[in-house]
C-alpha positions as CSV (number, residue, x, y, z in Angstrom):
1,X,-18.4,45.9,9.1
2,X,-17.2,49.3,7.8
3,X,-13.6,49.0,9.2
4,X,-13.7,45.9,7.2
5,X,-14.4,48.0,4.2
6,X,-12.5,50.8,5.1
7,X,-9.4,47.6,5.6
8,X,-10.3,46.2,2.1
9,X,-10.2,49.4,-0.2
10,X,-7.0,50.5,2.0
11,X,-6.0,46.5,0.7
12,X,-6.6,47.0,-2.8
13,X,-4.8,49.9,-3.2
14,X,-2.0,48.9,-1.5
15,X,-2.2,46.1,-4.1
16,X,-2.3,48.2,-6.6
17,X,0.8,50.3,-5.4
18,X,3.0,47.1,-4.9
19,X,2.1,46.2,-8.3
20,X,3.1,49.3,-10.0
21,X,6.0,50.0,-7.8
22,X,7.3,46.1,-8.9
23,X,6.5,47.7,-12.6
24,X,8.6,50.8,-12.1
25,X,11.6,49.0,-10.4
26,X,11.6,45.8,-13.0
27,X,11.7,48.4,-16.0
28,X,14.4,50.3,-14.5
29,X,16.4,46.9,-12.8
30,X,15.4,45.2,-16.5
31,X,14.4,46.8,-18.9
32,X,17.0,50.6,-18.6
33,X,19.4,48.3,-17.2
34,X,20.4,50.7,-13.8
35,X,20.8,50.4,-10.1
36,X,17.9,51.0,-8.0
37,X,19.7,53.8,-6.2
38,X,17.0,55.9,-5.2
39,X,15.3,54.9,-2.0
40,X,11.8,55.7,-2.4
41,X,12.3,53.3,-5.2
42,X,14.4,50.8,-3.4
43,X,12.9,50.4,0.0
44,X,9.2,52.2,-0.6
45,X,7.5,49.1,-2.6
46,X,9.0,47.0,0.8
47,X,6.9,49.4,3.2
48,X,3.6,49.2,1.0
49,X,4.0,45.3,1.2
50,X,4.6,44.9,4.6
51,X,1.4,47.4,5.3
52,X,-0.3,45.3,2.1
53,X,0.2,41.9,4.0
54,X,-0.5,43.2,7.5
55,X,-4.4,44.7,6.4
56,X,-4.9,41.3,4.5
57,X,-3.9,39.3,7.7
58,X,-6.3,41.7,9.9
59,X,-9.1,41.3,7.1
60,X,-8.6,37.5,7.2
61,X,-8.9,37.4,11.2
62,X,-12.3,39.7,10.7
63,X,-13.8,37.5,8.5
64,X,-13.0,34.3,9.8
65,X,-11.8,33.0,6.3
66,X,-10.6,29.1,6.0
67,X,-7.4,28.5,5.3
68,X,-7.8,25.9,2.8
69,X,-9.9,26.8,-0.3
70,X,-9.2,30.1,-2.5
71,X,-7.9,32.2,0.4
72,X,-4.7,29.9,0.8
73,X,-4.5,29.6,-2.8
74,X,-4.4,33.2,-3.2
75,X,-1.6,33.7,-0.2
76,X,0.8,31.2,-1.8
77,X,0.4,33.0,-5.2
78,X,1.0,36.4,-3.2
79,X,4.5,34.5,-1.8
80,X,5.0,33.9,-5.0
81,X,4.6,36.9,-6.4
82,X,6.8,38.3,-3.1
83,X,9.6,35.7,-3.5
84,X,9.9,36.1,-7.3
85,X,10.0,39.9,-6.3
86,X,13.2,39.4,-4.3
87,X,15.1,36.8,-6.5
88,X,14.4,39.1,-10.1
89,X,16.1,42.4,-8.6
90,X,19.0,39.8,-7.1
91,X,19.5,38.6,-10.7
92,X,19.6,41.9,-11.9
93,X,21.8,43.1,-9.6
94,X,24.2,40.2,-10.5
95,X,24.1,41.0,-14.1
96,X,22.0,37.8,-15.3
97,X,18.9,39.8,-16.8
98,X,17.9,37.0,-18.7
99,X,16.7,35.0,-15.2
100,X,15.6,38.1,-14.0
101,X,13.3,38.6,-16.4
102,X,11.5,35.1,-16.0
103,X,11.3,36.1,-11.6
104,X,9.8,39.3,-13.0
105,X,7.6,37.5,-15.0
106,X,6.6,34.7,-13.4
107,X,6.0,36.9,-9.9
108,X,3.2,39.4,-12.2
109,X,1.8,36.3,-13.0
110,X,1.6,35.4,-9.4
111,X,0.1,38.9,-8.8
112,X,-2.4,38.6,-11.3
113,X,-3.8,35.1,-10.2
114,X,-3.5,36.3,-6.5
115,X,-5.8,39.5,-7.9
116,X,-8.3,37.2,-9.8
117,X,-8.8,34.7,-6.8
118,X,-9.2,38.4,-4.5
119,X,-11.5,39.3,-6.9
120,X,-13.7,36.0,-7.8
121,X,-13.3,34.1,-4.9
122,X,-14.1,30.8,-6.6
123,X,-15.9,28.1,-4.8
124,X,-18.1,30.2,-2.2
C-alpha cells in the first residue's frame, strides 16, 4: 500500500501543476493577449498531464475502483477539463478571446469538480 501512497501524493501534485500551468498559460493566451512561445510553457503543462493521467490510471488498476460511480464521473470531468484545455488556447490562437475564455472557464470548472469528487469521493 505505500506505492499507492507514494502514486497518490505524486497524483495530486501533478494535479496541482496542471492546474496552475493551465492558470499561467490562460493569463498569458487571455488575459496579456501573447503567443505561448516559450516551450516550457507551451509543451511542459502537456508532459505533467500525460504523467497526471498515467499515475491515476495505475492508482485506478491498484485499487480496483468501479467504473461507474464517482470515479467515472470524475474522469469525464478531467476530459473535460483536458478538452476544454485544448479548444481555449485554439481560440486564442485564432484571435476569438471571447470563446476562449468560456473553454478556459468552463475546463477550471471541470478541474475543480474533478478535484472535489478526488477529494470526497461521494457515495462510498
Amino acid at each position: 500500500m505505500d506505492s499507492y501512497i507514494a502514486l497518490k501524493h505524486t497524483h495530486t501534485l501533478l494535479a496541482l501543476l496542471s492546474v496552475l500551468g493551465f492558470g499561467l498559460r490562460g493569463h498569458i493566451a487571455l488575459v496579456m493577449n501573447r503567443p505561448l512561445i516559450n516551450p516550457v510553457i507551451r509543451l511542459g503543462p502537456h508532459v505533467i498531464n500525460v504523467i497526471f493521467i498515467v499515475l491515476g490510471l495505475a492508482m485506478w488498476h491498484i485499487s480496483k475502483l468501479p467504473l461507474l460511480g464517482w470515479f467515472g464521473l470524475k474522469m469525464i470531468f478531467v476530459l473535460i477539463y483536458f478538452g476544454s484545455d485544448g479548444m481555449a488556447f485554439a481560440q486564442a490562437k485564432k484571435g476569438r478571446r471571447g470563446p476562449g475564455v468560456v473553454l478556459y472557464v468552463v475546463g477550471l470548472i471541470a478541474f475543480l469538480v474533478a478535484a472535489w469528487l478526488a477529494l470526497s469521493k461521494p457515495g462510498l
